[in-house]
SEDRENTOR-495889 format. One record per atom (N, C-alpha, C, O, CB): residue in one letter; atom name; x, y, z. Coordinates in Angstrom, 1 decimal, decimal comma. Glycine has a CB too. Layout:
BEGIN
NODE  residuo  atomo       u       v       w
NODE        A     CA       X       Y       Z
...
***
This chain:
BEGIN
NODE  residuo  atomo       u       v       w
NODE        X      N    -1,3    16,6    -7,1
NODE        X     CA    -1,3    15,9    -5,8
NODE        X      C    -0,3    14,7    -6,0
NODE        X      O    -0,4    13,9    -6,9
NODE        X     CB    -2,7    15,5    -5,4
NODE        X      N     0,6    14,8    -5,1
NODE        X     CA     1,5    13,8    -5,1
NODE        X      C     0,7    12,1    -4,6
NODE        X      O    -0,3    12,1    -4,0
NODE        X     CB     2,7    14,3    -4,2
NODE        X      N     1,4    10,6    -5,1
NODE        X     CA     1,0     9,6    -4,8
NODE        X      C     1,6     9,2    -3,6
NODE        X      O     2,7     9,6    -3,3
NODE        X     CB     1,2     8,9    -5,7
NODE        X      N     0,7     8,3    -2,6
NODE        X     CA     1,1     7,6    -1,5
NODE        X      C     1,1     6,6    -1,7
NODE        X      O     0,5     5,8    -2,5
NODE        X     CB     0,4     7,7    -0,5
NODE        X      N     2,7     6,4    -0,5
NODE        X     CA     2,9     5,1    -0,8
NODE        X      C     3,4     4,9     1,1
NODE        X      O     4,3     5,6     1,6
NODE        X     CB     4,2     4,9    -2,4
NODE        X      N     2,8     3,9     1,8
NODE        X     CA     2,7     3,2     2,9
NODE        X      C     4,1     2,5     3,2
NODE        X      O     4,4     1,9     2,2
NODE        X     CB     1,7     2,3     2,7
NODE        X      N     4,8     2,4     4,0
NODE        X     CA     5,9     1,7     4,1
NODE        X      C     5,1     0,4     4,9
NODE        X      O     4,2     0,7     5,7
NODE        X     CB     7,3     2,6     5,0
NODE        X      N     5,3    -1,2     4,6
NODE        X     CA     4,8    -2,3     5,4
NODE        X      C     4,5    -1,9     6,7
NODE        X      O     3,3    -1,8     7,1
NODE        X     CB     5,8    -3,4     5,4
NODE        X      N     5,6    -1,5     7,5
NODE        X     CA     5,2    -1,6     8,8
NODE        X      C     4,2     0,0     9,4
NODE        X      O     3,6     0,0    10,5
NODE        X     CB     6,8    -1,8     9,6
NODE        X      N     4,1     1,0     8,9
NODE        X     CA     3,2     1,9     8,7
NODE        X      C     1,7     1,1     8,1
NODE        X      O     0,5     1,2     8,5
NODE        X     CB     4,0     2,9     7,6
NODE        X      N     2,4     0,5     7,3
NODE        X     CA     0,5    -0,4     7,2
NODE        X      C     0,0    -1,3     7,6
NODE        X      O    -1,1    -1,6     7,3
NODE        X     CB     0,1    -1,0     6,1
NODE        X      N     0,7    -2,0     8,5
NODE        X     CA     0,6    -2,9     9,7
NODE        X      C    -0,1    -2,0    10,6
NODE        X      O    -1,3    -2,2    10,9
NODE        X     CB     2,0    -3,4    10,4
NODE        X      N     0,5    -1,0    11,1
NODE        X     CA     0,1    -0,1    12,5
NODE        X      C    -1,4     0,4    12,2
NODE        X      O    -2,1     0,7    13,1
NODE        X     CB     1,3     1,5    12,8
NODE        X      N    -1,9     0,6    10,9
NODE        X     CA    -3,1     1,5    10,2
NODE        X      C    -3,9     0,1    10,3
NODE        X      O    -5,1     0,2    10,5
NODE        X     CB    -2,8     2,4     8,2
NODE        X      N    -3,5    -0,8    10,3
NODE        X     CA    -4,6    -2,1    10,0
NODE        X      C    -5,0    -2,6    11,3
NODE        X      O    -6,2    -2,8    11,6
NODE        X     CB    -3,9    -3,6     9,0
NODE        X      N    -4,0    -2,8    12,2
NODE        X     CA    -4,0    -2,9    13,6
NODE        X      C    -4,8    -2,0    14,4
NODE        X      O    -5,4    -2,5    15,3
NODE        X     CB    -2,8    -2,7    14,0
NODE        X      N    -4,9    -0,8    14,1
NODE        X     CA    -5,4     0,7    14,5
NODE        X      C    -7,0     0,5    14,4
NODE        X      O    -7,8     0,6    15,3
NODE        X     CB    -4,7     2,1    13,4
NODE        X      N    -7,1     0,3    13,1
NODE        X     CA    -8,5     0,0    12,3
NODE        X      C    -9,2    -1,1    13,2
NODE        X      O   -10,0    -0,8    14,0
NODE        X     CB    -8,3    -0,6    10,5
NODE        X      N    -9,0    -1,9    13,1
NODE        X     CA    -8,8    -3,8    14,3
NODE        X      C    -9,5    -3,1    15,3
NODE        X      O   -10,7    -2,9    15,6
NODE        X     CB    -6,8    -4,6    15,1
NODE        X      N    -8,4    -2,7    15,8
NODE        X     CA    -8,6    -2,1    17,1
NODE        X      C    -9,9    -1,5    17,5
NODE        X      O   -10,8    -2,1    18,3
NODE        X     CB    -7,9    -1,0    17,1
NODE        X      N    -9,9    -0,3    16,9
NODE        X     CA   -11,3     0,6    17,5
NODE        X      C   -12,6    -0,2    16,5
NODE        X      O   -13,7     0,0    16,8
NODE        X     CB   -11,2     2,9    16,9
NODE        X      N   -12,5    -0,9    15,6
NODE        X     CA   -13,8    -1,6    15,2
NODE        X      C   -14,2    -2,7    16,2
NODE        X      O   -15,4    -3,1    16,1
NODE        X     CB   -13,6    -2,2    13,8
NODE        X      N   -13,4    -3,2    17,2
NODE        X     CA   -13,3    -4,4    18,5
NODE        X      C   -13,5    -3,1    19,7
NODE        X      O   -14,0    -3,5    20,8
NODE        X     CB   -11,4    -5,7    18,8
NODE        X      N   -13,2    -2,0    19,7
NODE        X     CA   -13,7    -1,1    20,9
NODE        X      C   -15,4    -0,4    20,8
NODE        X      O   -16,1     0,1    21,7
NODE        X     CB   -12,5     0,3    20,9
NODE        X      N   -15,7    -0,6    19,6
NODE        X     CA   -16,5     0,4    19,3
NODE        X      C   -17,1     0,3    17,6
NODE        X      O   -16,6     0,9    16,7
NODE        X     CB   -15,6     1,8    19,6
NODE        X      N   -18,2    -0,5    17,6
NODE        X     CA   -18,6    -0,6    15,9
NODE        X      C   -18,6     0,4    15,4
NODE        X      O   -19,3     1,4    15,9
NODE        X     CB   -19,9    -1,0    15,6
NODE        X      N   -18,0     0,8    14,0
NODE        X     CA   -17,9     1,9    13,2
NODE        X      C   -17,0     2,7    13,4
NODE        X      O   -16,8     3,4    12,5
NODE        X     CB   -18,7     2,4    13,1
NODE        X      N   -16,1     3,1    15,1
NODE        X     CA   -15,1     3,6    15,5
NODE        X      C   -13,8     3,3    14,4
NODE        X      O   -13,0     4,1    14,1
NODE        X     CB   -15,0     3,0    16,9
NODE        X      N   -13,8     2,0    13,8
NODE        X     CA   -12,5     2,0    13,0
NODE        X      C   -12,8     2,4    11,7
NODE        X      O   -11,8     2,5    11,0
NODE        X     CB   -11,7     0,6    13,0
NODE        X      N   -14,1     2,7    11,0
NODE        X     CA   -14,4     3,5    10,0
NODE        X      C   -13,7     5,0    10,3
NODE        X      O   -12,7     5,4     9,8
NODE        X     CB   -15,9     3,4     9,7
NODE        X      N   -14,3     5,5    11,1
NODE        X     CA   -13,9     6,9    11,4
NODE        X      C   -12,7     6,7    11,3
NODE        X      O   -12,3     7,4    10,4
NODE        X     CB   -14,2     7,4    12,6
NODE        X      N   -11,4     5,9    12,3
NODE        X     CA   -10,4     6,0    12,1
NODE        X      C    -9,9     6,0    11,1
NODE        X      O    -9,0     6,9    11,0
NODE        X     CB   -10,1     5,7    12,5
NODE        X      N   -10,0     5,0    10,0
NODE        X     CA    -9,8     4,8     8,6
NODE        X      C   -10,2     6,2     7,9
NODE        X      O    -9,3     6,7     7,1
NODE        X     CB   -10,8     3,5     8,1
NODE        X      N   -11,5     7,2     8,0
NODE        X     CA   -11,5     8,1     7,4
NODE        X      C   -10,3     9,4     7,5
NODE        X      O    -9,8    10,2     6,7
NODE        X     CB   -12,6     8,3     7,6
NODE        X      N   -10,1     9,0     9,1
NODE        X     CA    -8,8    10,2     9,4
NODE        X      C    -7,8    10,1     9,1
NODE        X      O    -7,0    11,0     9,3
NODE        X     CB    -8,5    10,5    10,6
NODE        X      N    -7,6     9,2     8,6
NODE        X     CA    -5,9     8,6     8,4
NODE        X      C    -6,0     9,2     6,4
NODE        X      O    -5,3    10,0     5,7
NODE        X     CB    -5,8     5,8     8,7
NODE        X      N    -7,0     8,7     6,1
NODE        X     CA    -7,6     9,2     4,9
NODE        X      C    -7,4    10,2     4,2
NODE        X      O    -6,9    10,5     3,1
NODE        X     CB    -8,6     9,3     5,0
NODE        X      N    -8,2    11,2     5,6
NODE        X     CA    -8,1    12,7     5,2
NODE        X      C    -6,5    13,9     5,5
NODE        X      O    -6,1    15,1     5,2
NODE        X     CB    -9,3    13,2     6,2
NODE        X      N    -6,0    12,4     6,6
NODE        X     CA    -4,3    13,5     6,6
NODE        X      C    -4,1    12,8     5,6
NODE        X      O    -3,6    13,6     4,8
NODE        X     CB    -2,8    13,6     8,0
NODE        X      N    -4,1    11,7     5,1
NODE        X     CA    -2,8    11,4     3,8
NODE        X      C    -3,4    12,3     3,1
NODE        X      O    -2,7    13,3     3,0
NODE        X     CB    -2,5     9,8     2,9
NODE        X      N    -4,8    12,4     2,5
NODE        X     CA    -5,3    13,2     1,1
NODE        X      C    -4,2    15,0     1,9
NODE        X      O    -3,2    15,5     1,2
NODE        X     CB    -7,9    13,4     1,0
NODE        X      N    -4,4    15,3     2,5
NODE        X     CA    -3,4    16,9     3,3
NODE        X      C    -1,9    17,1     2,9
NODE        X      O    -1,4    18,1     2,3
NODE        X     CB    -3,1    16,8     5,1
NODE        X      N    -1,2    15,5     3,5
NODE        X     CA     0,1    15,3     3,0
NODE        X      C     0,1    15,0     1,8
NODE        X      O     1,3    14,9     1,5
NODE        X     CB     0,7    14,5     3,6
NODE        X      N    -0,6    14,8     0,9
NODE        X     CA    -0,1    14,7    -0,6
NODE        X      C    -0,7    15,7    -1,5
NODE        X      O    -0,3    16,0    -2,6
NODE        X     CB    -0,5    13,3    -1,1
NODE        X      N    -1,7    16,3    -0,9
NODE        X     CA    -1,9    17,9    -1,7
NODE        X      C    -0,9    19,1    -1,0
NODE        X      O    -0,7    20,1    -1,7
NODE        X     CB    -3,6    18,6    -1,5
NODE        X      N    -0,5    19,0     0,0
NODE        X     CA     0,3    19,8     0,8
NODE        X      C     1,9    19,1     1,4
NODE        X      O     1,9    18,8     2,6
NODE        X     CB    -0,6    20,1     2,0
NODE        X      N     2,6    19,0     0,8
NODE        X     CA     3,3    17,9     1,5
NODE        X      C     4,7    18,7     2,4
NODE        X      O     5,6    18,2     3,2
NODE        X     CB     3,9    16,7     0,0
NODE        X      N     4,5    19,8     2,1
NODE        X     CA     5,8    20,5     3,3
NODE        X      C     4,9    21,7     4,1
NODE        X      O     5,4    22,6     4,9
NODE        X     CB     7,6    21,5     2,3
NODE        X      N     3,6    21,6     3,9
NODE        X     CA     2,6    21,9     5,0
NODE        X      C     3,2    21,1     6,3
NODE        X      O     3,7    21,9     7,1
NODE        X     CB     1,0    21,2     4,7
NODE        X      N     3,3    19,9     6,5
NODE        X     CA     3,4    18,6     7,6
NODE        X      C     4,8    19,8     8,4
NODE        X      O     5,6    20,6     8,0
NODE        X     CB     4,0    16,3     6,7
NODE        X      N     4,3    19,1    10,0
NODE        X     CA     5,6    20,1    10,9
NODE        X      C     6,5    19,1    10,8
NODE        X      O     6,3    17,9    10,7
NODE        X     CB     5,3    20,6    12,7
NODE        X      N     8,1    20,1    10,8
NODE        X     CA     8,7    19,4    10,9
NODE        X      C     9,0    18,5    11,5
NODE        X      O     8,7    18,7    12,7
NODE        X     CB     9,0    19,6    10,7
NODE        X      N     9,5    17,5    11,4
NODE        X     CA     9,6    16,2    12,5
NODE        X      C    11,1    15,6    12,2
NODE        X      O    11,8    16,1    11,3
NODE        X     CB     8,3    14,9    12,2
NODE        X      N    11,6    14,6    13,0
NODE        X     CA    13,1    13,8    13,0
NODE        X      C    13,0    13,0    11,5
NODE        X      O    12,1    12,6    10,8
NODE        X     CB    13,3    12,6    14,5
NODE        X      N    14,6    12,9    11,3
NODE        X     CA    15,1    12,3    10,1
NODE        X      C    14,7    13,1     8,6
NODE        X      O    14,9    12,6     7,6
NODE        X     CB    14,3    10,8    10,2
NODE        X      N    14,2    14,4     8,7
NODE        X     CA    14,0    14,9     7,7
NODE        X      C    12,0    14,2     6,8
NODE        X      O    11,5    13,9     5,7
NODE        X     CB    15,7    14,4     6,9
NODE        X      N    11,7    14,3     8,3
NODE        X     CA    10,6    13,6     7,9
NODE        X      C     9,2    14,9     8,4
NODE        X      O     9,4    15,6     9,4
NODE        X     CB    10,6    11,9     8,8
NODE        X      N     8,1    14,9     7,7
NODE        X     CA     7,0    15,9     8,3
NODE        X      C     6,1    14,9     9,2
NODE        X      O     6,2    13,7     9,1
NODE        X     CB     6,1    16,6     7,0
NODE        X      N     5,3    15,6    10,0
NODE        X     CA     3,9    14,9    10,5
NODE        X      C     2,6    15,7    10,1
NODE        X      O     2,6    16,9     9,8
NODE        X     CB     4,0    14,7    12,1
NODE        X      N     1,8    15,1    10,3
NODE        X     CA     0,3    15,5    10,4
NODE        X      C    -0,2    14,7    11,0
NODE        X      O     0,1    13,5    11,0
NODE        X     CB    -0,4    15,8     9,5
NODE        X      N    -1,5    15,8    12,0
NODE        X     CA    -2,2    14,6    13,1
NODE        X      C    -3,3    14,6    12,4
NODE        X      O    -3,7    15,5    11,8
NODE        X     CB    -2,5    14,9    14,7
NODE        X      N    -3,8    13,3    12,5
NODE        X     CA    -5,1    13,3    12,9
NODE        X      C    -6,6    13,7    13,3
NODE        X      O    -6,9    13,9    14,5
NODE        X     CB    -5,0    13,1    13,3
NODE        X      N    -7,5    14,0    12,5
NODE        X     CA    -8,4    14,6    13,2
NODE        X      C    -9,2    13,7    14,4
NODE        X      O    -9,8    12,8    13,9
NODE        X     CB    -9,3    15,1    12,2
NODE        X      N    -9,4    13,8    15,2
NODE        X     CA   -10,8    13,3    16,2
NODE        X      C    -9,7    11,5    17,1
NODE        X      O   -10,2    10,7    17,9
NODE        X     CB   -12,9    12,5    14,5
NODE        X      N    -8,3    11,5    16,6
NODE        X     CA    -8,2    10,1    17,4
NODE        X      C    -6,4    11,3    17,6
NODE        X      O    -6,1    12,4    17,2
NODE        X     CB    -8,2     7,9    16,1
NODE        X      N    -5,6    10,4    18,5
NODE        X     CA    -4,5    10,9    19,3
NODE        X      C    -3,5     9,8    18,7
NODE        X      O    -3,0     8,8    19,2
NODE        X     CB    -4,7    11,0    21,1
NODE        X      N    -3,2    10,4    16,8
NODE        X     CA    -1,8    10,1    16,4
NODE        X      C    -1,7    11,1    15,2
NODE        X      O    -2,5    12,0    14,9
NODE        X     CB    -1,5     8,5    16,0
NODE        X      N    -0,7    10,6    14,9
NODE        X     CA     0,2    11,5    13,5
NODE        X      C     0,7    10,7    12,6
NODE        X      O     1,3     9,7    13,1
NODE        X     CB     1,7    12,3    13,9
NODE        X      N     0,7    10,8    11,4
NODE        X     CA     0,9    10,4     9,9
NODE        X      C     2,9    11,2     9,9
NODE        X      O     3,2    12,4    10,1
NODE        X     CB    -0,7    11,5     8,5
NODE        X      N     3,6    10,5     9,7
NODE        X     CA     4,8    10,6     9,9
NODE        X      C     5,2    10,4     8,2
NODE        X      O     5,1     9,3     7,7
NODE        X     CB     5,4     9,5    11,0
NODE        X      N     5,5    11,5     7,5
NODE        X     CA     6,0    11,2     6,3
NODE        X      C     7,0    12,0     5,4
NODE        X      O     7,6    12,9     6,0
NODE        X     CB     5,1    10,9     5,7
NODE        X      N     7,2    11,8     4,5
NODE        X     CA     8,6    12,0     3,7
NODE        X      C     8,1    12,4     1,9
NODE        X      O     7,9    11,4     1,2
NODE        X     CB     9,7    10,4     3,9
NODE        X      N     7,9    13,6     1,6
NODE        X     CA     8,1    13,7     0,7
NODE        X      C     9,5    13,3    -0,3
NODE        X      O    10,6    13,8     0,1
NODE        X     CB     7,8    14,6     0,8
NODE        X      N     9,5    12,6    -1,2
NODE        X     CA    10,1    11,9    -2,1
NODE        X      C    10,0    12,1    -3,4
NODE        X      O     9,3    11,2    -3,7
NODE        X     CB     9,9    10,8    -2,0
NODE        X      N    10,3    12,7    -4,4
NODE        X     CA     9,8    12,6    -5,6
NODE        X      C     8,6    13,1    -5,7
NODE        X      O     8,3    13,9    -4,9
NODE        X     CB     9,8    11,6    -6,0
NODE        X      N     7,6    12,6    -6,7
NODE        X     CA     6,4    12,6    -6,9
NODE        X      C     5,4    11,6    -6,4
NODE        X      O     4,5    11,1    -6,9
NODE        X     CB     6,4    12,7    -8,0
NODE        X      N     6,0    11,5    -4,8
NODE        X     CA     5,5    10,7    -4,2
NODE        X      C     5,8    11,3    -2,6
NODE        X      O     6,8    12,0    -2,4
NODE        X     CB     6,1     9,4    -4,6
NODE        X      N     5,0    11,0    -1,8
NODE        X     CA     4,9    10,7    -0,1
NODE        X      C     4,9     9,2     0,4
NODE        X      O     4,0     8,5     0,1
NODE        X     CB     3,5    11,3     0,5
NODE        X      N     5,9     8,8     1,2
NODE        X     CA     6,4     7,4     2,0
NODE        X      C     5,9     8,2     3,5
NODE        X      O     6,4     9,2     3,9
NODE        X     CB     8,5     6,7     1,9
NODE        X      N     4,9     7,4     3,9
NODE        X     CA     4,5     7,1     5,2
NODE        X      C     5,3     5,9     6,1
NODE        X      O     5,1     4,7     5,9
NODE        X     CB     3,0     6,8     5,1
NODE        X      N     6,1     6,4     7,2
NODE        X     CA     6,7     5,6     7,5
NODE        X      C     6,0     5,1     8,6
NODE        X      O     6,1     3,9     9,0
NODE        X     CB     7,9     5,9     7,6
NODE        X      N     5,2     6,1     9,2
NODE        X     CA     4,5     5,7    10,3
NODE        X      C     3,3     6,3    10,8
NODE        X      O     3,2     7,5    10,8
NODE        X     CB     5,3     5,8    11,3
NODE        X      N     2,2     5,4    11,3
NODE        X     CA     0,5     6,1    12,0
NODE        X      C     1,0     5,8    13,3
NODE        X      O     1,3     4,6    13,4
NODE        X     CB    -1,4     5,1    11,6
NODE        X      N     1,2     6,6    14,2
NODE        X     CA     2,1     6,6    15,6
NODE        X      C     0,9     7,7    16,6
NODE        X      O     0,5     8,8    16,5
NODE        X     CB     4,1     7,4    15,4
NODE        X      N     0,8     6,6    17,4
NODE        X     CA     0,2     7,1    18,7
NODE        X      C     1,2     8,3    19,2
NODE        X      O     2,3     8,5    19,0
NODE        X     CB     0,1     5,9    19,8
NODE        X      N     0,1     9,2    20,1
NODE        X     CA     0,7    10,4    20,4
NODE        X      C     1,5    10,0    21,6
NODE        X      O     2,6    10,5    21,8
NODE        X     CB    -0,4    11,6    20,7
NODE        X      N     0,9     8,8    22,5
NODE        X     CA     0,7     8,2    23,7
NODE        X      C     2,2     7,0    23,9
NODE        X      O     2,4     6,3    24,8
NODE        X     CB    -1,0     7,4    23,7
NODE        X      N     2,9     7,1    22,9
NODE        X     CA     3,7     5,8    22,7
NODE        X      C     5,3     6,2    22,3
NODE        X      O     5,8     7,3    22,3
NODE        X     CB     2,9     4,9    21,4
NODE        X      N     5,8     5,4    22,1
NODE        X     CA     7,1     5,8    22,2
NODE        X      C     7,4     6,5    21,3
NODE        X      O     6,9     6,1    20,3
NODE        X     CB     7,9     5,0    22,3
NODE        X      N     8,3     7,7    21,1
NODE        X     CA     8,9     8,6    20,1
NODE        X      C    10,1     8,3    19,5
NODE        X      O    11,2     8,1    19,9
NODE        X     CB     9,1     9,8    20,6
NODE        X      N     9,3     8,5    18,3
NODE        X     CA    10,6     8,5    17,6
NODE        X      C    10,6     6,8    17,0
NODE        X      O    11,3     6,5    16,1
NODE        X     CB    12,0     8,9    18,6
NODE        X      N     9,7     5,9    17,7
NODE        X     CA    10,4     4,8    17,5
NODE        X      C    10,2     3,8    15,7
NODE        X      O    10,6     2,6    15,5
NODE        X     CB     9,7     4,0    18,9
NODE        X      N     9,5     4,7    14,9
NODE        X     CA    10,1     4,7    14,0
NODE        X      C    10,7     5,2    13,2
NODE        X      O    10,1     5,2    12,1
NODE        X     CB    10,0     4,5    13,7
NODE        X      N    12,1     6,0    13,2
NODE        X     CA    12,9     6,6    13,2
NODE        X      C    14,1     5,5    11,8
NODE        X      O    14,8     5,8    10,8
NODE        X     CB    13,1     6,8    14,8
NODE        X      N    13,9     4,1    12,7
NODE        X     CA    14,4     3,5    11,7
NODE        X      C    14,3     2,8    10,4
NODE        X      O    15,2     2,2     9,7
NODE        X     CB    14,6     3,2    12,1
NODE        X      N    12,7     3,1    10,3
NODE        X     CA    12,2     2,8     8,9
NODE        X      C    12,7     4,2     7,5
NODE        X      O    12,4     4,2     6,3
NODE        X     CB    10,3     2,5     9,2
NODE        X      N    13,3     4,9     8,2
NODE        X     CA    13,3     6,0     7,1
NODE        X      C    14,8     6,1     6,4
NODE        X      O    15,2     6,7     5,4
NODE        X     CB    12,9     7,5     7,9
NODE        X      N    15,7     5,1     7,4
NODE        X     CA    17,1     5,1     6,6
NODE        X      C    17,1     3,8     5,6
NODE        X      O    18,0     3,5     4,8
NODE        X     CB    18,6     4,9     7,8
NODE        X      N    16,1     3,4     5,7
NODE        X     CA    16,3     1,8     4,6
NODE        X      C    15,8     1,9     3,3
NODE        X      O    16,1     1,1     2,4
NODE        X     CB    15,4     0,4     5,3
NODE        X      N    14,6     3,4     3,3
NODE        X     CA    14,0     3,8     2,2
NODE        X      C    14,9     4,6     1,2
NODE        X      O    14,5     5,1     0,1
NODE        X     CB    12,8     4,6     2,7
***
């Protein structure tokens, strides 16, 4: 199984996300935290499983919330560039993946 590794602003959006549904809903941002969890553990035992997606990048969704794990096999490693709402703009990080 390959190692994860979070790009800053990918871990901004996951901490924010977590925030979020734990202020909507007690224990709601546990769950989310577990889903995010269980696609990275997917993308890093499976890592060209993920559909393809822009920039040479895979996704996987989510179980039980409405986003996708946006990432990039690398080496002996997966970079998550982004936890992106289904509901929100596309693509819009797109530009964290040319700086990596």
């Amino acid at each position: 199984m390959k190692s994860v590794r979070f790009v800053v602003e990918a871990r901004r959006e996951f901490l924010a996300e977590v925030a979020y549904y734990n202020k909507a809903q007690p224990g709601l941002g546990a769950r989310f935290l577990q889903a995010v969890e269980a696609a990275t553990a997917r993308a890093a035992a499976f890592p060209l499983a993920g559909s393809p997606a822009v920039a040479n990048t895979r996704r996987v969704m989510l179980n039980g919330f409405p986003f996708s794990l946006y990432y990039r096999p690398e080496g002996e490693e997966i970079v998550i560039f982004a936890v992106s709402h289904h509901a929100r703009y596309p693509s819009y990080w797109v530009g964290r993946t040319s700086t990596r």
